[in-house]
N, C-alpha and C positions, 0 to 999 in steps of 0.2 A: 552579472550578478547572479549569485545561487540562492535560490528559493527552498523556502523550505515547509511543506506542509503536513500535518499531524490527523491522522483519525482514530477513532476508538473504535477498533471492530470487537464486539464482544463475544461470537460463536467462534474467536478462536481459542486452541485449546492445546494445540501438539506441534510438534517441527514441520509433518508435513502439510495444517496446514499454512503456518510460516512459508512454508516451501511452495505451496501455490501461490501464495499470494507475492509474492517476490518475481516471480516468473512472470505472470499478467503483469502486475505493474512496471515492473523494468521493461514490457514493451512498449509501452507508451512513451511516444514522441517526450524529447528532454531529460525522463528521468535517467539520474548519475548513479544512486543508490536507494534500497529499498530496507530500512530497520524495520525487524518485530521483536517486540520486546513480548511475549508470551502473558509473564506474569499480570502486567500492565495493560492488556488486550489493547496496544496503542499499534498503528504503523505508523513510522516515519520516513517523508519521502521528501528527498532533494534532486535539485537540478534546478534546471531552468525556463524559464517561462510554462509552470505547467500550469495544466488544464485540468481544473476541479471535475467537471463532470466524465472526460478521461479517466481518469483515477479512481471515480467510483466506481463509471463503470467496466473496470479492468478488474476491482476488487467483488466486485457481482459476479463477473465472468469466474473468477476463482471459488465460486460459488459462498460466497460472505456478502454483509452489506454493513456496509461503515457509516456507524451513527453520527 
């Protein structure tokens, strides 16, 4: 079963930093895909079995933090 979980990181702003935060999060154990919707300051992240605190802190490492 594919999971799917949503944050609102608001300090994004441009592609690249879309483009970090895609890179950290796609290492994380399970994740399949990483959406940034820019306008929306939302990521959306599927796969499977993930791990909320992974995830944020891959989106920290990308130097953001997700409300």
């Amino acid at each position: 079963m594919t999971d799917t979980v949503t944050y609102t990181v608001p300090a994004i702003h441009c592609e690249h930093c879309a483009m970090s935060i895609r890179e950290e999060v796609g290492e994380v154990a399970g994740v399949e895909d990483v959406a940034v919707d820019l306008d929306a300051k939302v990521v959306t992240i599927t796969g499977r079995a993930l791990d909320d605190a992974a995830l944020r802190a891959a989106i920290e490492e990308a130097g953001y933090e997700a409300a």
